[in-house]
KEVEX-256279 format. One record per atom (N, C-alpha, C): residue in three letters; atom name; residue number from 1; x, y, z. Coordinates in Angstrom, 1 decimal. Atoms other than C-alpha are relative to their C-alpha. Layout:
BEGIN
MIDREN, Ala, CA, NUM, X, Y, Z
...
***
This chain:
BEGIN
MIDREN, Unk, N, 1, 0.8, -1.2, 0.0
MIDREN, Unk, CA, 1, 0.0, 0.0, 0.0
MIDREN, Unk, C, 1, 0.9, 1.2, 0.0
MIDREN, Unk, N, 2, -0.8, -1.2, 0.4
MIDREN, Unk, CA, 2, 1.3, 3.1, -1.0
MIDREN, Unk, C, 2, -0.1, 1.2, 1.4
MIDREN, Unk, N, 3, 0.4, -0.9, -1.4
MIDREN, Unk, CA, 3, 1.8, 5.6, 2.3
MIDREN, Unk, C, 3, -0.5, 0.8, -0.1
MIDREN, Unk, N, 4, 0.5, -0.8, -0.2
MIDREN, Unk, CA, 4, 0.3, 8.1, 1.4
MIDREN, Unk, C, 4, -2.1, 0.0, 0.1
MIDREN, Unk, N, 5, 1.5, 0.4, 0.1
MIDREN, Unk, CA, 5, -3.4, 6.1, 1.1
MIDREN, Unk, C, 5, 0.1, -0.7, 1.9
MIDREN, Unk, N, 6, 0.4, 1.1, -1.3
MIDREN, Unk, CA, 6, -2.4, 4.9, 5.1
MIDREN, Unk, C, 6, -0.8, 0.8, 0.6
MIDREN, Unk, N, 7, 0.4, -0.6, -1.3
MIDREN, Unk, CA, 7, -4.4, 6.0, 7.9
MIDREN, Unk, C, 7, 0.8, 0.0, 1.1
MIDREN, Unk, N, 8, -0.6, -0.5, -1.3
MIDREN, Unk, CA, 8, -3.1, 7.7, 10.8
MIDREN, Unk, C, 8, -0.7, 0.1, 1.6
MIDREN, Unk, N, 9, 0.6, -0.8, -1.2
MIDREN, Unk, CA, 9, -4.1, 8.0, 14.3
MIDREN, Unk, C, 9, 0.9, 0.9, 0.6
MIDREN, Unk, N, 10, -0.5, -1.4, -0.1
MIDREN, Unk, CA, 10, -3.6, 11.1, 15.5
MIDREN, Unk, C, 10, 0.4, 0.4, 1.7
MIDREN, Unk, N, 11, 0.0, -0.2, -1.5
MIDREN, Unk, CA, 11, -4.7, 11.0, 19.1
MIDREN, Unk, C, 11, -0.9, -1.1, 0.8
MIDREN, Unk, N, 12, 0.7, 0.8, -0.7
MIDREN, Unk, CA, 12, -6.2, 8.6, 21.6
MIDREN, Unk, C, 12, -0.6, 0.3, 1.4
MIDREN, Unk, N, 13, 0.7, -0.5, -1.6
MIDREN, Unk, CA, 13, -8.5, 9.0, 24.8
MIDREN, Unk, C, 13, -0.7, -0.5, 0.4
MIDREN, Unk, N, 14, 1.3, 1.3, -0.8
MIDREN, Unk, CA, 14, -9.8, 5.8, 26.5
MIDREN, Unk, C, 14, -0.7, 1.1, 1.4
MIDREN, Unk, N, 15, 0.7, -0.7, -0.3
MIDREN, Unk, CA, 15, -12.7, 6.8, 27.9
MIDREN, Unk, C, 15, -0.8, -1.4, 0.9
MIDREN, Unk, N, 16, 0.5, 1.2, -1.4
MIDREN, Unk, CA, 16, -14.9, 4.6, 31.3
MIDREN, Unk, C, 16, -0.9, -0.7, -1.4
MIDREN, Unk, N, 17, 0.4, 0.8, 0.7
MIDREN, Unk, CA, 17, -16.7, 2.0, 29.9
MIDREN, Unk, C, 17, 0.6, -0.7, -1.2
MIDREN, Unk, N, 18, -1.0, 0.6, 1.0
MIDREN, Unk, CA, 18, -14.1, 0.5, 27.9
MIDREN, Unk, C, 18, -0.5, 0.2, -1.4
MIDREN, Unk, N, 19, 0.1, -0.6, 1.0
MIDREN, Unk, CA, 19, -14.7, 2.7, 24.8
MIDREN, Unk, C, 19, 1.8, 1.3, 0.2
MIDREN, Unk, N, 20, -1.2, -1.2, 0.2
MIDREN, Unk, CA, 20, -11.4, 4.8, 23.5
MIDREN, Unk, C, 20, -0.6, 0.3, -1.3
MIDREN, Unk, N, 21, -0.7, -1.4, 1.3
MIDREN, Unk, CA, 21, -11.4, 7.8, 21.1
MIDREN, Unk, C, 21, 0.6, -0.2, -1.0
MIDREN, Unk, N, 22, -1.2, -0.1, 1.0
MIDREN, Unk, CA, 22, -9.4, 7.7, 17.9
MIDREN, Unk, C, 22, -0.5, 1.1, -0.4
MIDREN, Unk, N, 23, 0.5, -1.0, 1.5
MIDREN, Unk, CA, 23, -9.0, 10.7, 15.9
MIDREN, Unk, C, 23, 1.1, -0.3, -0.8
MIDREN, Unk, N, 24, -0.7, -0.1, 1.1
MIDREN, Unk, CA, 24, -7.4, 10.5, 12.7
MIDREN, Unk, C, 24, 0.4, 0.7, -0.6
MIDREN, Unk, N, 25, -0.5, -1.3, 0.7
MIDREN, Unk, CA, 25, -4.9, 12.5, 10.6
MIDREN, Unk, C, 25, -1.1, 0.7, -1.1
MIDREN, Unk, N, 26, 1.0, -0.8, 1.0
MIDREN, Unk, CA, 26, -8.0, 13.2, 8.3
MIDREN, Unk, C, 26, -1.3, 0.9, 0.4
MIDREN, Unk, N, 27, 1.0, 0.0, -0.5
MIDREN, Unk, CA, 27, -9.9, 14.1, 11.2
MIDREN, Unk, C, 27, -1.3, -0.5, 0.3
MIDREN, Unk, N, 28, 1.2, 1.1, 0.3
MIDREN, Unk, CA, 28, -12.1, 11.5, 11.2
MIDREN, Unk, C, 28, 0.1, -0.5, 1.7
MIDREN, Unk, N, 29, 0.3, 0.8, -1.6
MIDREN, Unk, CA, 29, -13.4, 10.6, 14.9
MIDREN, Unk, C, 29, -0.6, -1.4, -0.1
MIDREN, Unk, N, 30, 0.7, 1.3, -0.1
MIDREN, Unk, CA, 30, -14.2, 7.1, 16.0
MIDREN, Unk, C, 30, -0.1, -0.1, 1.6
MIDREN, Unk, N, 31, -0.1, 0.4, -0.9
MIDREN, Unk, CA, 31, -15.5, 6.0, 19.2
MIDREN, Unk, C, 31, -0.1, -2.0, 0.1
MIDREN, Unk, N, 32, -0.6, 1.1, 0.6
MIDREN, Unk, CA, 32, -13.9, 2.5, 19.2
MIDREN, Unk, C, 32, -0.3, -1.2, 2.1
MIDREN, Unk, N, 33, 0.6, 0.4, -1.0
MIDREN, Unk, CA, 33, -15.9, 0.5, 21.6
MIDREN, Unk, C, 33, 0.6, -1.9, 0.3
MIDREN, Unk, N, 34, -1.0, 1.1, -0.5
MIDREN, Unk, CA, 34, -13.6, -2.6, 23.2
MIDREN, Unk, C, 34, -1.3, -1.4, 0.8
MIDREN, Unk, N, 35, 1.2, 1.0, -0.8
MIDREN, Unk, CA, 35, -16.8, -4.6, 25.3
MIDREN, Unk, C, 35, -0.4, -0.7, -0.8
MIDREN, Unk, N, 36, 0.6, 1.7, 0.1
MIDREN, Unk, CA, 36, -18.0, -7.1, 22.7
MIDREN, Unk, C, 36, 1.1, -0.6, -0.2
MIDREN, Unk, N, 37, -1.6, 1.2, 0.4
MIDREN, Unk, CA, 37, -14.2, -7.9, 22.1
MIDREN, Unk, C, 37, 0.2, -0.8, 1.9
MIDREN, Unk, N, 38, -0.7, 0.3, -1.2
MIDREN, Unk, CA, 38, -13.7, -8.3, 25.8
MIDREN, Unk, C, 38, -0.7, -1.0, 1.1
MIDREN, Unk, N, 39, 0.6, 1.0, -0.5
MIDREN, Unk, CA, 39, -14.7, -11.8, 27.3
MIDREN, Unk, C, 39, 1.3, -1.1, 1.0
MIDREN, Unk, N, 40, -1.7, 0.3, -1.0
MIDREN, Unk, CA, 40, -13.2, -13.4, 30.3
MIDREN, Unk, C, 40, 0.6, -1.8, -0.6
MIDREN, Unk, N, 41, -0.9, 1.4, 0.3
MIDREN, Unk, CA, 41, -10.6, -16.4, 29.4
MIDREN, Unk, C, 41, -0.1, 0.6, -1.6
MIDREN, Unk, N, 42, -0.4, -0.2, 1.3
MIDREN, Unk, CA, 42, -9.9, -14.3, 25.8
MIDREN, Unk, C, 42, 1.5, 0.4, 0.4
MIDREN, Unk, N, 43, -1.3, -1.4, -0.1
MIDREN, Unk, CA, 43, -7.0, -12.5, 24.7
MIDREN, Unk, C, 43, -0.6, 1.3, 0.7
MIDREN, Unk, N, 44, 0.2, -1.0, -0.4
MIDREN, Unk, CA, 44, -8.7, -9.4, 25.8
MIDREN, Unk, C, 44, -0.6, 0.2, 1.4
MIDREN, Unk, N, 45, 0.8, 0.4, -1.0
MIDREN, Unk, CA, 45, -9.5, -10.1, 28.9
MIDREN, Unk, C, 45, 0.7, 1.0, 1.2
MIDREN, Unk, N, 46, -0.6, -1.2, -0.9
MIDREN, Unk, CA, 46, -6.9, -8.1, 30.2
MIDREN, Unk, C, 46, -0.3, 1.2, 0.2
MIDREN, Unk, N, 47, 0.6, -1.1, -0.3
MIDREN, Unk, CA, 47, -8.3, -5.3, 29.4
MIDREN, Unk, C, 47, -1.4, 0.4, 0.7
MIDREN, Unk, N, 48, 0.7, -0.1, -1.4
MIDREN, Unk, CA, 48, -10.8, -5.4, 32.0
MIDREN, Unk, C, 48, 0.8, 0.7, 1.4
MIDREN, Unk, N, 49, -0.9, -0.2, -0.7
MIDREN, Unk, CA, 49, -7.9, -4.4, 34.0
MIDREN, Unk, C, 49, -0.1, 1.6, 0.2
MIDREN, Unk, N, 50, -0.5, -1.1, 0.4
MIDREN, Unk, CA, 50, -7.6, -0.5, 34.3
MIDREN, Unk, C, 50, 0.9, 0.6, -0.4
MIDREN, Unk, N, 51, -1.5, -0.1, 0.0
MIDREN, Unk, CA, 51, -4.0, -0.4, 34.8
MIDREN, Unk, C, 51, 0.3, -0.2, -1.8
MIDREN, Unk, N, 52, -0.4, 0.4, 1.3
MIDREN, Unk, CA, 52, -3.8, -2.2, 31.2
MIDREN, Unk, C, 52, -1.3, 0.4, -0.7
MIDREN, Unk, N, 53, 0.9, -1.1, 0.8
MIDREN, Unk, CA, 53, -6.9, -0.1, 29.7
MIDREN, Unk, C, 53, 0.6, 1.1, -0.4
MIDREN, Unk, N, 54, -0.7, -1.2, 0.1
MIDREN, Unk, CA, 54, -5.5, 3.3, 30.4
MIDREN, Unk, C, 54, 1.0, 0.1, 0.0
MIDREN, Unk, N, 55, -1.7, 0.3, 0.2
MIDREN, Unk, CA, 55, -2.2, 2.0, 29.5
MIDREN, Unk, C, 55, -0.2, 0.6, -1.8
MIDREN, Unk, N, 56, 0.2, 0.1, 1.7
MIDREN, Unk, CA, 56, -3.2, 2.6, 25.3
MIDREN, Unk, C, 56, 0.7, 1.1, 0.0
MIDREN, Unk, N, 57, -1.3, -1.4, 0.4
MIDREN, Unk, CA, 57, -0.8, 4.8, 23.2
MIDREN, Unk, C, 57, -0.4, -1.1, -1.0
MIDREN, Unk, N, 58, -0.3, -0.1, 1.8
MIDREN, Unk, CA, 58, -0.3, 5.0, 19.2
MIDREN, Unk, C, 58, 1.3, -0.5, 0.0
MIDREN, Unk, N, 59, -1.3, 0.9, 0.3
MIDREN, Unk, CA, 59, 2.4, 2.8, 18.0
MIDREN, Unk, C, 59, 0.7, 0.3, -1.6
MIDREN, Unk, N, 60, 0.2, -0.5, 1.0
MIDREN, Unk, CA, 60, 4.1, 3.0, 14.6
MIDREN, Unk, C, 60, -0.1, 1.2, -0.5
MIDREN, Unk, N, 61, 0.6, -1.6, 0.6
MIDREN, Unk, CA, 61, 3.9, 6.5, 14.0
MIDREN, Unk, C, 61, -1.5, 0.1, -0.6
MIDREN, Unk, N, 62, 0.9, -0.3, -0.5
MIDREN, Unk, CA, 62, 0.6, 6.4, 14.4
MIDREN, Unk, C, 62, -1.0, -1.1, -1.1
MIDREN, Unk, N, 63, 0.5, 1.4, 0.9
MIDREN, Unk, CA, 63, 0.1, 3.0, 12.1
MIDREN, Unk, C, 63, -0.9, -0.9, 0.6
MIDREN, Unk, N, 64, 0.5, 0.5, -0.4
MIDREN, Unk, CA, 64, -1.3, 1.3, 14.9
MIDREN, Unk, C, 64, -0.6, 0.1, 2.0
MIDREN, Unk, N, 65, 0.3, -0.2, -1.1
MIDREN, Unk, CA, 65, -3.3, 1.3, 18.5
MIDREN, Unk, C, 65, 0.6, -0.8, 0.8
MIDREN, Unk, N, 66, -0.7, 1.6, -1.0
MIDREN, Unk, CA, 66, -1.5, -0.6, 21.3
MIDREN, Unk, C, 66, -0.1, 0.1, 1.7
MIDREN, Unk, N, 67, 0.4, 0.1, -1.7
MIDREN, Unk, CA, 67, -2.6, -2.2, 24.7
MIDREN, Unk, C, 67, 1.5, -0.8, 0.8
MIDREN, Unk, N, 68, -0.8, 1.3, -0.5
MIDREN, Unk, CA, 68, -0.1, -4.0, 27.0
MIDREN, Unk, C, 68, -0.4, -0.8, -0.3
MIDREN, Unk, N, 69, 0.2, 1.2, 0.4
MIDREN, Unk, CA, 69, 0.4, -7.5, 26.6
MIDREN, Unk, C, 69, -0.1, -0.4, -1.2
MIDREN, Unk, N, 70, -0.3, 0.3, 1.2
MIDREN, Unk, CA, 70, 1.2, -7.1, 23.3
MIDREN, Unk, C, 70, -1.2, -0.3, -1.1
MIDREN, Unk, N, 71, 1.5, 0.1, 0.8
MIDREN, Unk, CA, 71, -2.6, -6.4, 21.9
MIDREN, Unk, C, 71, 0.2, 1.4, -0.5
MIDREN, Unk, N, 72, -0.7, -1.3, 0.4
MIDREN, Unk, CA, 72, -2.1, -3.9, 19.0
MIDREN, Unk, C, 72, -1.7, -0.3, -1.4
MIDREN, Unk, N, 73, 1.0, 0.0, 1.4
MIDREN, Unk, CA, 73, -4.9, -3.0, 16.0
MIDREN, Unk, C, 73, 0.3, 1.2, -0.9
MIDREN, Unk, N, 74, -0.6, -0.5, 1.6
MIDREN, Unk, CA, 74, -4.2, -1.8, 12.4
MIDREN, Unk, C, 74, -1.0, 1.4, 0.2
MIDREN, Unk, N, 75, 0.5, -1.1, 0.2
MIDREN, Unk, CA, 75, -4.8, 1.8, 12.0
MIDREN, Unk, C, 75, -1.1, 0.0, -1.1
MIDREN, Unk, N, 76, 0.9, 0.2, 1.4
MIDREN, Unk, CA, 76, -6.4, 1.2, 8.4
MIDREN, Unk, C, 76, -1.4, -0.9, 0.6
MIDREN, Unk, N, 77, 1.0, 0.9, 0.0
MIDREN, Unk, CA, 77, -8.7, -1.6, 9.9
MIDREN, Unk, C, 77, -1.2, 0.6, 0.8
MIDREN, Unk, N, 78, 0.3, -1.3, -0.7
MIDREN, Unk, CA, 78, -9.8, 1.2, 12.9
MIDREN, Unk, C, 78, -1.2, 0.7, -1.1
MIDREN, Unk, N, 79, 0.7, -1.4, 0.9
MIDREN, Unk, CA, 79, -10.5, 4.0, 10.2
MIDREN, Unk, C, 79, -0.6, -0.9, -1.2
MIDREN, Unk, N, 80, 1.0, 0.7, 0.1
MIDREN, Unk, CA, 80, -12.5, 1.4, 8.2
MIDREN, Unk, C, 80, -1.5, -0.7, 0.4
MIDREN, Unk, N, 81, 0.7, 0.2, -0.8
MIDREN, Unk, CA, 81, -14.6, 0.1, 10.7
MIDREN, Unk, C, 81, -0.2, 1.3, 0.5
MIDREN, Unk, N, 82, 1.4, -1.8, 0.0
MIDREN, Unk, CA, 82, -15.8, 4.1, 11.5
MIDREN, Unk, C, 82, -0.4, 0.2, -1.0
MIDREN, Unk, N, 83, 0.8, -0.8, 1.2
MIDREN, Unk, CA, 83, -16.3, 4.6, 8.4
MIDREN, Unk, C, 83, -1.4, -1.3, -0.5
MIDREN, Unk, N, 84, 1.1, 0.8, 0.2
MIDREN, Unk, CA, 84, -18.8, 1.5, 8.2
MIDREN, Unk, C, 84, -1.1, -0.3, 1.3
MIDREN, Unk, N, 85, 0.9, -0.2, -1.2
MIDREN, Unk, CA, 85, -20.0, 2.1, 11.6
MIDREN, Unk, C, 85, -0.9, 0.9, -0.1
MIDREN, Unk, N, 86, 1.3, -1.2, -0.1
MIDREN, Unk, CA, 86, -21.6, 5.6, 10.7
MIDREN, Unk, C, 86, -1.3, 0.1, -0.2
MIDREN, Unk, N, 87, 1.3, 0.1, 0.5
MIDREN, Unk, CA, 87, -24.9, 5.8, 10.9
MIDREN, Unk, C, 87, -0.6, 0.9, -1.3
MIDREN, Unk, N, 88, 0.5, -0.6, 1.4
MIDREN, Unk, CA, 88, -27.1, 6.1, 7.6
MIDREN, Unk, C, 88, -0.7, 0.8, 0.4
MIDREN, Unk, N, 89, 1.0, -0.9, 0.0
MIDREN, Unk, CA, 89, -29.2, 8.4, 6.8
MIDREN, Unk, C, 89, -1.4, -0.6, -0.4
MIDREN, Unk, N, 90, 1.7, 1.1, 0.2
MIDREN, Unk, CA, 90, -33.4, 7.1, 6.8
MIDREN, Unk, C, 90, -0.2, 1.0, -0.4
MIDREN, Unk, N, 91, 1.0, -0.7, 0.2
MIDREN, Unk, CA, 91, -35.3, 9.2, 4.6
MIDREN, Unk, C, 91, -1.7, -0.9, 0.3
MIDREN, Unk, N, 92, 1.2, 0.3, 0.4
MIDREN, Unk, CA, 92, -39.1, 9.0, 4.9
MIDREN, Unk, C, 92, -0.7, 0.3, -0.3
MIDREN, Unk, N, 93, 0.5, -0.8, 1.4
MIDREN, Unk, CA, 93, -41.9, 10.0, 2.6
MIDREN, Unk, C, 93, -1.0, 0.9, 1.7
MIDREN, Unk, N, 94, 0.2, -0.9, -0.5
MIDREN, Unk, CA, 94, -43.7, 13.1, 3.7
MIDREN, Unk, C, 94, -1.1, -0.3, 1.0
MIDREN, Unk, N, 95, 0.9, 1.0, -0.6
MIDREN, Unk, CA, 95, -46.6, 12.8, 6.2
MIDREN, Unk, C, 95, -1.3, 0.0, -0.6
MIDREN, Unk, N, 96, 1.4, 0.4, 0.6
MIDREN, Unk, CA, 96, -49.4, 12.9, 3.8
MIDREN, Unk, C, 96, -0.3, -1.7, -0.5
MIDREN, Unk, N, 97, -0.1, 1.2, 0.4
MIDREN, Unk, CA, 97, -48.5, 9.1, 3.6
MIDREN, Unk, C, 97, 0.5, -1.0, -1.3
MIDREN, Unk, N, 98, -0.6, 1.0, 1.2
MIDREN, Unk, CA, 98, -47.2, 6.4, 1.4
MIDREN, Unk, C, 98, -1.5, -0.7, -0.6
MIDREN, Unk, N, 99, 1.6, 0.1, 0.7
MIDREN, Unk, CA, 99, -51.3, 5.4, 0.5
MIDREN, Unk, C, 99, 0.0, 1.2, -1.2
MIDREN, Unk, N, 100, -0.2, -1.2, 0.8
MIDREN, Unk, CA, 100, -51.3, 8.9, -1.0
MIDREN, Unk, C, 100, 0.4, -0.1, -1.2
MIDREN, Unk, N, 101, -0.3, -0.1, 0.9
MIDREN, Unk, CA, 101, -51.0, 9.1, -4.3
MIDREN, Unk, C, 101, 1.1, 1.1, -0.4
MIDREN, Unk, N, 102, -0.9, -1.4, 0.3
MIDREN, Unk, CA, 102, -49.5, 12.8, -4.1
MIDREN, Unk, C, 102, 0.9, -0.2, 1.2
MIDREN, Unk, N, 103, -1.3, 0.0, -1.2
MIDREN, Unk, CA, 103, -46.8, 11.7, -1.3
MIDREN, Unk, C, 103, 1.1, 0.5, -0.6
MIDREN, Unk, N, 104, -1.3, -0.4, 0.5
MIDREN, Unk, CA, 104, -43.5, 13.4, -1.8
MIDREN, Unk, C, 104, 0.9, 0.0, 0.9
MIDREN, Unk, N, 105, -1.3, -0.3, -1.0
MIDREN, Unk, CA, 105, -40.2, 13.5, 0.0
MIDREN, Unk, C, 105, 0.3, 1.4, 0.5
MIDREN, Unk, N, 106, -0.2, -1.5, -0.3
MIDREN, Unk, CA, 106, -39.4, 16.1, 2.2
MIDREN, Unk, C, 106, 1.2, 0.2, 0.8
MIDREN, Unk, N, 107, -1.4, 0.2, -0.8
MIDREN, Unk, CA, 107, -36.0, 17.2, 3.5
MIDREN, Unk, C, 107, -0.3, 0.0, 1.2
MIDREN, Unk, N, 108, 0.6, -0.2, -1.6
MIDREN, Unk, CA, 108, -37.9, 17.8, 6.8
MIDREN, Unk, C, 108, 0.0, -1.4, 0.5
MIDREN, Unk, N, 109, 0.9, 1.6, -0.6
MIDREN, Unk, CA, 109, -39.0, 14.1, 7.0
MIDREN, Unk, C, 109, 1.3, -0.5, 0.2
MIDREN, Unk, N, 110, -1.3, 0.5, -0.4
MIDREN, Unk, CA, 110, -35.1, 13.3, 7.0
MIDREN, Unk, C, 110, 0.1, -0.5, 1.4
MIDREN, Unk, N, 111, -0.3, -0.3, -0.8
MIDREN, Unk, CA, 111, -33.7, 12.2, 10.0
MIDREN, Unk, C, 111, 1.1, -1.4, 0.4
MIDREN, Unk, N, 112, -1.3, 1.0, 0.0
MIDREN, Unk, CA, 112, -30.3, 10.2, 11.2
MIDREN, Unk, C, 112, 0.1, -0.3, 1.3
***
């Protein structure tokens, strides 16, 4: 992969409930939620721990996230996963109904 198509993290900020922060060199925020990885008798199991939660730092020049114990994730795979996490956008038709013959969309009726 060519460097200049990598992703970067920029900055990190584990946050209670075992969710950390990324922002990205493109500015792209993710809140990067660790609880369905973290089950006891896994690899991640450590991170239940605080000590080794609030231990995380940017590794790689900012290539990759890293916990103690030698638990590290791909910056690209990160800023991928936000970008398929975002929530869509739901249009729905206006409120004179979908029966209606004369229904139309309305940027009002939007909502995310």
């Amino acid at each position: 992969m060519n460097q200049s198509n990598w992703h970067i993290i920029s900055k990190v900020v584990p946050n209670d409930n075992r969710i950390v922060v990324l922002e990205f060199a493109d500015n792209t925020i993710y809140d990067f939620d660790l609880k369905p990885l973290i089950k006891k008798g896994n690899l991640f199991e450590c991170l239940l721990d605080d000590n080794n939660f609030y231990n995380v730092k940017i590794g790689n020049d900012g290539r990759t996230l890293e916990f103690p114990n030698e638990i590290d994730f791909c910056a690209d795979a990160l800023w991928l996963k936000a970008h398929l996490e975002q929530p869509k956008l739901e249009i729905k038709p206006h409120k004179v109904g979908l029966n209606d013959p004369n229904w139309v969309w309305s940027r009002e009726d939007c909502y995310d």
